[in-house]
C-alpha positions in Angstrom: -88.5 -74.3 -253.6 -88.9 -77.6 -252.5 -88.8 -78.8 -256.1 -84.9 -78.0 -256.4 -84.4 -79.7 -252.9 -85.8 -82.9 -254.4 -83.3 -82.2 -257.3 -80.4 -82.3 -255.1 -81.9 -85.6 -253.3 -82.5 -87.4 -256.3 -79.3 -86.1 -258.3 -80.8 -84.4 -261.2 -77.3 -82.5 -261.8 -78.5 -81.5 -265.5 -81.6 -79.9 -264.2 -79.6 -78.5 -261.1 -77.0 -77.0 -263.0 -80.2 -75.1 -265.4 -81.3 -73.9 -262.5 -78.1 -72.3 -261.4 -77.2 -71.1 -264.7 -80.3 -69.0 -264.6 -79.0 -67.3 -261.3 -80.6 -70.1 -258.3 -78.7 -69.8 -255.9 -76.4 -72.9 -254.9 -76.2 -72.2 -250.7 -79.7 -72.4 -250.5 -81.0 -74.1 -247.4 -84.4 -75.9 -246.2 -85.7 -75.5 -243.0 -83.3 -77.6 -241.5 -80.4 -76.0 -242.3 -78.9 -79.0 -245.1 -77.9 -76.8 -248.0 -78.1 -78.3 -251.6 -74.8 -80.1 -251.4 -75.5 -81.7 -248.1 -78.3 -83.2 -249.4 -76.2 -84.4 -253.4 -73.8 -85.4 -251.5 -75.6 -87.3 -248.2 -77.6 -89.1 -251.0 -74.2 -90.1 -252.9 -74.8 -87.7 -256.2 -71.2 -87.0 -256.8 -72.2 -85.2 -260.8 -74.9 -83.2 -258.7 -72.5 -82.5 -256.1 -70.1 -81.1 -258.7 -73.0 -79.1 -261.0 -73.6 -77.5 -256.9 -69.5 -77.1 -256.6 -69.2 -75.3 -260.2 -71.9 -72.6 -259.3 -70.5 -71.5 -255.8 -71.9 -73.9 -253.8 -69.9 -73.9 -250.4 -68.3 -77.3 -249.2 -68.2 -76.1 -245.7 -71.8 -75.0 -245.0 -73.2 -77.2 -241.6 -76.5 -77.9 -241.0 -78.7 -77.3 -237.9 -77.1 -80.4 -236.4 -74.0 -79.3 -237.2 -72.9 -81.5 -239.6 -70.9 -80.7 -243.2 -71.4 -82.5 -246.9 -67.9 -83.9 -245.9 -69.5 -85.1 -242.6 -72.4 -86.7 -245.0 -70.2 -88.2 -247.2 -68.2 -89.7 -244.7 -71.2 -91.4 -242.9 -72.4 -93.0 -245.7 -69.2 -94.3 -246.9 -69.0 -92.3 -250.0 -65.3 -91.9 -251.3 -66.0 -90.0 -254.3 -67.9 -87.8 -252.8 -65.5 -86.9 -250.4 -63.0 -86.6 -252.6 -64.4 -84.1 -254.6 -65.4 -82.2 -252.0 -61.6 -82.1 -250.6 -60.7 -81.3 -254.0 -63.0 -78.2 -254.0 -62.6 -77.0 -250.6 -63.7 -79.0 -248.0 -61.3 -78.9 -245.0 -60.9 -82.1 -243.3 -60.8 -81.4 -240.0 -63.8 -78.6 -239.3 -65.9 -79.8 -236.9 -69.4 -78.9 -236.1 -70.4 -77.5 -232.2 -70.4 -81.3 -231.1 -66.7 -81.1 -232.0 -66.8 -84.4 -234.3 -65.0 -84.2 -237.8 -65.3 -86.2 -241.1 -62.5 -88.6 -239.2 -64.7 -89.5 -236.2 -67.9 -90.3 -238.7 -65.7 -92.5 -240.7 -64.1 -94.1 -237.6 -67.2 -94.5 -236.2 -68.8 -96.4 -239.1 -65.6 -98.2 -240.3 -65.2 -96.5 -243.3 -61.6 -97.1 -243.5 -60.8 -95.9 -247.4 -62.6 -92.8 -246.2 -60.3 -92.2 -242.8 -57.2 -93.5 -244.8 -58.3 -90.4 -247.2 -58.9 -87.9 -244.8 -55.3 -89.0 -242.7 -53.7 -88.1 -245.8 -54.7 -85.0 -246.0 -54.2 -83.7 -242.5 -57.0 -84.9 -240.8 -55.6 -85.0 -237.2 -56.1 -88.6 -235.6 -55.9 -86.8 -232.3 -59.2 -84.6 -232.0 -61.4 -85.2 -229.3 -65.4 -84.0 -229.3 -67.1 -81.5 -227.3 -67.4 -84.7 -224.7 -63.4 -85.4 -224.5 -63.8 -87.8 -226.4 -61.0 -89.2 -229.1 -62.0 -90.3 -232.8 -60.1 -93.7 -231.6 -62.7 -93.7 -228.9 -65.7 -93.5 -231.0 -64.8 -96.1 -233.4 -64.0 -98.2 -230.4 -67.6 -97.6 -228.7 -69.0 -98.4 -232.4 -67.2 -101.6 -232.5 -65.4 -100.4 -235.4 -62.7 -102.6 -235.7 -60.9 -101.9 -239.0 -60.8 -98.3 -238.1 -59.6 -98.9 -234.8 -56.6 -100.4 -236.1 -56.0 -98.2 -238.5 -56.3 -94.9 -235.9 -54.4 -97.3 -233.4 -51.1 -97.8 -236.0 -51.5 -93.9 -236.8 -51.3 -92.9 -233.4 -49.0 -95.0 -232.4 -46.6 -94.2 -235.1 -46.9 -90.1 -234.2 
């Protein structure tokens, strides 16, 4: 089992998808709760990612700490990744019981492409966390600065 974890981690889509064409199945999840995709796509292994995506794999499965591949992606800045995962699925504004969204990570972390991205496709600029706070406040306490214009001219212009 933890053979086809370190598949996901290191990419190996062609041995992935093998795997999955002999029945594996594609939500599997360790024993913290990051399914395959969460762990292609947190480690930025978009043709893994997709292998996962083309056998079932579900873009919306959270993790123990209640984050989503999206929510992965967005963190480290990947905009493939996220794009194929809002192309198969992924909605861009769940949120996870902490209440933060793709949005907030890429805020937070100045990801700007990313939060452009997920603006475009309805990601509301005007969620707040389970702590009442706004994505525009979370790239603000990060010292985020190109994403706090950005959010600033979106919510501005609404």
């Amino acid at each position: 089992m933890r053979h086809v974890f370190g598949l996901a981690r290191a990419g190996e889509a062609a041995e992935l998808a093998t795997l999955l064409d002999q029945g594996f199945p594609p939500n599997l999840r360790n024993e913290r709760g990051d399914s395959l995709l969460m762990l292609a796509c947190y480690h930025g292994h978009l043709d893994a990612a997709r292998a996962l995506l083309d056998h079932g794999a579900d873009p919306e499965i959270m993790n123990d700490a209640g984050q989503s591949p999206l929510q992965g992606a967005a963190f480290k800045g990947d905009l493939p990744v996220a794009t194929l995962l809002l192309e198969r699925g992924a909605q861009p504004d769940a949120a996870g019981p902490n209440g933060r969204t793709a949005l907030t990570f890429a805020a937070m972390f100045n990801r700007v492409d990313i939060a452009r991205m997920l603006l475009a496709r309805g990601a509301d600029p005007f969620r707040v966390d389970a702590g009442g706070s706004s994505i525009l406040d979370a790239a603000r306490t990060m010292g985020a600065a190109d994403t706090v214009a950005l959010l600033t001219e979106v919510t501005k212009a609404s």
